[in-house]
N, C-alpha and C positions, 0 to 999 in steps of 0.2 A: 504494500500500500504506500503511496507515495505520501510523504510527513506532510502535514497541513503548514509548517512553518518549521524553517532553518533553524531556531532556537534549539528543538528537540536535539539535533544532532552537537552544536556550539554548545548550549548551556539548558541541561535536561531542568535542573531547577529553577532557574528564569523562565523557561515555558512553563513549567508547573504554575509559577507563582502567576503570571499574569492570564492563563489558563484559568485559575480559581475566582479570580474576580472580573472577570467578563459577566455582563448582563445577560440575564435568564430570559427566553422567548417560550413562550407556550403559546402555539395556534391550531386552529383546524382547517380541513379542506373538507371543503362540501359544496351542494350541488346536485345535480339530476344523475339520472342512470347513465353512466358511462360517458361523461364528461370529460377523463381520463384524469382522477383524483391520485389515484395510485400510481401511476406514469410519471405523477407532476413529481412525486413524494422520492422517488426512485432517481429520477432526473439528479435531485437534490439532493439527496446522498451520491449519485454518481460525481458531482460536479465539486461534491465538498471535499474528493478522496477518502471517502469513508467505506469502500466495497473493496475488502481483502482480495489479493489475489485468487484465493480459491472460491469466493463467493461469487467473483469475476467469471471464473471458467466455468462455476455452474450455471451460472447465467446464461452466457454461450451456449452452452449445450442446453438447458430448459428454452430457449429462445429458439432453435431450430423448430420446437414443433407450437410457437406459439402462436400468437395471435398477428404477430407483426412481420411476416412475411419472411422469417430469418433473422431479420435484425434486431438490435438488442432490448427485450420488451422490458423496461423499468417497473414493470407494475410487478412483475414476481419475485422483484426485493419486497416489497410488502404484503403481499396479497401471499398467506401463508398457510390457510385452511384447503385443504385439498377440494372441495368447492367452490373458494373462490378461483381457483387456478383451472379446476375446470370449466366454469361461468365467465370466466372474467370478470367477476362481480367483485364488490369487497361488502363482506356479510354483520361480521366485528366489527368495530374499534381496533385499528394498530398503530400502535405506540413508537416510534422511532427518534431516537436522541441524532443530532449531527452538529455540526462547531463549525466556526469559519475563524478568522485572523480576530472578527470583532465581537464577535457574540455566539453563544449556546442556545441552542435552539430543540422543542422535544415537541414533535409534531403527531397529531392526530387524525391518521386518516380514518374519513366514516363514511358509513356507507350511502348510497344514494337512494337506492330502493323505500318507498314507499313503507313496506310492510318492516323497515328494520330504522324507520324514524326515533325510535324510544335509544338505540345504538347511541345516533347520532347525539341529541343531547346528552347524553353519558360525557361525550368525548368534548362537548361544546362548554364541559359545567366547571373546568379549570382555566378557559385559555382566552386571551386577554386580543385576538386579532383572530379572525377568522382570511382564510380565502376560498371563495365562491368561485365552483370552477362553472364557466358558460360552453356548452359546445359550440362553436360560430355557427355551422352550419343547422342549429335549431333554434338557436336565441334564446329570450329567458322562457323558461317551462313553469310550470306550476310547483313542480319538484324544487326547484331556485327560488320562488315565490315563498315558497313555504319553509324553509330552511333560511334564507334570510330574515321571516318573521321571529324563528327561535330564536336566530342570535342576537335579534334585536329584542325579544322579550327579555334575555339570560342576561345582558346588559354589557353584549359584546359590541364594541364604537368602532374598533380601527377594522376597514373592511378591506380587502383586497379582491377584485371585480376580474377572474382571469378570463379572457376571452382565450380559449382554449384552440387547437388543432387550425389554428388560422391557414398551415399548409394547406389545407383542404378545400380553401376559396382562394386562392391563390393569392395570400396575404392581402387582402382584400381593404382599404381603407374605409370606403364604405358601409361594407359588413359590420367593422368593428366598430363605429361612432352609430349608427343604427340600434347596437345594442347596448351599445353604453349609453344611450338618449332615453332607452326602454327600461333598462334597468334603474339609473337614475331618478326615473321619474314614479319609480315603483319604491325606490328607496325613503325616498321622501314622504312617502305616506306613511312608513312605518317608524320614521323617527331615525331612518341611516342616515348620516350627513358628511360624515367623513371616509367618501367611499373615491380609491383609488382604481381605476382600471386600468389593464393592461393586457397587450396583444402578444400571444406568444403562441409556440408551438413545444409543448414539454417534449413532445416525441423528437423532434427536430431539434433542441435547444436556444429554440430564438427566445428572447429578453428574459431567460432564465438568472443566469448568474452575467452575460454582458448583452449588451446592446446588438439587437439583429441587425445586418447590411438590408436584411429583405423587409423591413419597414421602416423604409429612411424617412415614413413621416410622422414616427412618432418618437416624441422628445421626452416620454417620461419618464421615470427610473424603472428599473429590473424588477424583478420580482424578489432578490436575492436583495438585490439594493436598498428596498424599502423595507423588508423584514430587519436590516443589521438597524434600520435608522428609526423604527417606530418606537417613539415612547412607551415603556410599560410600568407595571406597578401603579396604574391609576385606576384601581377598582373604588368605588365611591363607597363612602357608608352613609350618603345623603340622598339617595333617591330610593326608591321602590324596593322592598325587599324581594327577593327573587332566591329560590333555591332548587337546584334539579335534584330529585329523589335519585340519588348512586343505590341503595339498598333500603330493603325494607327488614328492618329488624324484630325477629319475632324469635326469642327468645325458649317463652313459655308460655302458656295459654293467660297471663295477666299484665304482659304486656308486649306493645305495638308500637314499635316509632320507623320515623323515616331519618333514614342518616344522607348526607352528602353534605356540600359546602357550599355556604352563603357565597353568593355571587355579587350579591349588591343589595344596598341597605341596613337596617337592623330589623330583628325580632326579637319582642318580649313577651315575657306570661302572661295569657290574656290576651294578649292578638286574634285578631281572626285573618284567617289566612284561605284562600280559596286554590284550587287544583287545577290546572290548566294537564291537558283539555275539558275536564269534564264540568267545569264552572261549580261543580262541588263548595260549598263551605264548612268551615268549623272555626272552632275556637285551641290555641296553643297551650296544652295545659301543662307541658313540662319541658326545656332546655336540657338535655341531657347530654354529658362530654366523660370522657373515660375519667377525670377527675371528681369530677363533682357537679350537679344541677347548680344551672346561668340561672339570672332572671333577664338576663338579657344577653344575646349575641349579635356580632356585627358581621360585615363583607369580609372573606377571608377566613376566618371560624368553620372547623367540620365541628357538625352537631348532628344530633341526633331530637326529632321532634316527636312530643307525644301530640295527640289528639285529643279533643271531647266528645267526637261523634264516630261513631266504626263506618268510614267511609272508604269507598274504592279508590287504593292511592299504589302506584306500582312503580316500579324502575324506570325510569324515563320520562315519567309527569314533572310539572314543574308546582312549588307552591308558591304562589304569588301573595303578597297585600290585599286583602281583599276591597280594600279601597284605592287603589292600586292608581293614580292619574290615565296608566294611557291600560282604556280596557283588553282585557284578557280575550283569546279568541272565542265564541261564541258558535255553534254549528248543532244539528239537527240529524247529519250524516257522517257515519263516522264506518273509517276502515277496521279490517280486523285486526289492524295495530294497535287500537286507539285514537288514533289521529285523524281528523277534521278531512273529510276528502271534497269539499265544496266550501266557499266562507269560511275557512280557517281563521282570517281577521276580516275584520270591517274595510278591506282596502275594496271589494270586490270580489264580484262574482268567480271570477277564473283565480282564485289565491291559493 
């Protein structure tokens, strides 16, 4: 594997030490069905030097009968369930660490499929920047519609808008402001504002880690470029409280709570808090942490919540405020995920 920086070989403990205090990145990639989420993730460990020689060669060799014609498929550095490599699909949450000169970075790829939605916020309920991957040649779908409304419930701001397989319309300039006009304007409804787009091709490596020749007109940073420079550690403990259920805790038949980590806001004893999607309410009867029962916990804090009413609450729901400023999604039709397959928010019909 080729060393990320000279130091390692000159002075093993100067890279150590400036190694340790690089700033920590937590994002996700998400998006519709085959968007090429895992390609992009792959890409990016290829480009960091992080794929061992021998993880190299299997590559190679799983790449002859893969999806990409011989060449080298980056999706099956991640995509590790013997299902997804048959599907091409990614079914999990996988988890991948990778480093550059400026920053540490630990990426969540999720799945796109509809039916494994509850996945995806799993993987959305630590990370402080999402990137939305667009297929160019579909635009935004309802699958992006919907996945940008989580991250936008979960209290994710820094967005990253990837116009994805651009190769395929033959770098298309038009293509790509078409959908960045469509997506922007779909953002905006939902409370995005800090939404970065960019044209690339993960398979091809245009504006991955430098700047493509084959779209000399656009000027904005890489995809690689903007992750090293995005501020993080700015989770709020001033707006809405927000927390995705990681686990449901059931011990013993006398008690029930829901664990994961507060994404934004506070909760105290006595709150009512309602369950997204299912508009469910109750009331918060106990804080619970491996130390000791809160009366109050903030953004950043794993906790474990009890309840006053035995409601329907599963891995992947979200608990919101139940006064909440910007309403929770609302719907009448629901998949057999649980998830909203019509009116998911108040933006519209096709959401």
């Amino acid at each position: 594997m080729t060393a990320p920086s000279e130091l390692i070989a000159e002075d093993i403990e100067s890279y150590l030490d400036a190694h340790q205090h690089k700033t920590m990145l937590r994002f996700i990639t998400c998006g519709s069905v085959d968007d090429g989420k895992s390609t992009l993730i792959g890409r990016l460990l290829y480009e960091s030097h992080l794929v061992f020689e021998d993880h190299l060669a299997a590559l190679e060799a799983d790449s002859k009968t893969g999806t990409q014609g011989g060449e080298l498929d980056f999706a099956l550095l991640v995509d590790g369930l013997a299902a997804e490599r048959e599907q091409g699909i990614t079914i999990d949450v996988a988890y991948r660490f990778f480093a550059t000169e400026k920053r540490k970075f630990i990426v969540a790829d999720t799945p796109g499929h509809e039916q494994y939605t509850r996945n995806m916020v799993t993987g959305a309920s630590t990370a402080e920047a999402a990137v939305i991957l667009i297929d160019a040649r579909k635009g935004v779908l309802t699958q992006t519609r919907r996945h940008s409304y989580l991250v936008s419930l979960l209290g994710i701001r820094k967005i990253v808008v990837a116009v994805n397989k651009l190769d395929l319309v033959d770098y298309s300039r038009d293509v790509f402001e078409e959908i960045e006009a469509a997506y922007r304007d779909f953002a905006a409804q939902v409370g995005l504002t800090d939404v970065v787009c960019i044209p690339m091709s993960a398979l091809r490596g245009d504006n991955i880690t430098e700047p493509s020749p084959r779209t000399p007109w656009y000027h904005g940073p890489t995809l690689l470029g903007y992750l090293e420079t995005v501020p993080v550690g700015q989770r709020t403990q001033d707006g809405p409280f927000r927390m995705p259920v990681q686990w449901v805790n059931r011990p013993g038949h006398d008690f029930r709570g829901f664990a994961g980590v507060i994404v934004g806001g506070r909760i105290r004893v006595g709150d009512r808090v309602r369950v997204v999607p299912s508009g469910q309410q109750s009331t918060v009867t106990r804080i619970v942490t491996m130390d000791d029962d809160l009366a109050e916990a903030v953004a950043e804090q794993s906790v474990t919540l009890t309840l006053a009413d035995e409601i329907d609450v599963s891995r992947g729901d979200v608990l919101c405020a139940a006064d909440s400023p910007r309403a929770p999604p609302t719907s009448s039709r629901r998949t057999s995920s649980g998830w909203p397959s019509r009116r998911c928010c108040r933006v519209g019909p096709t959401c």
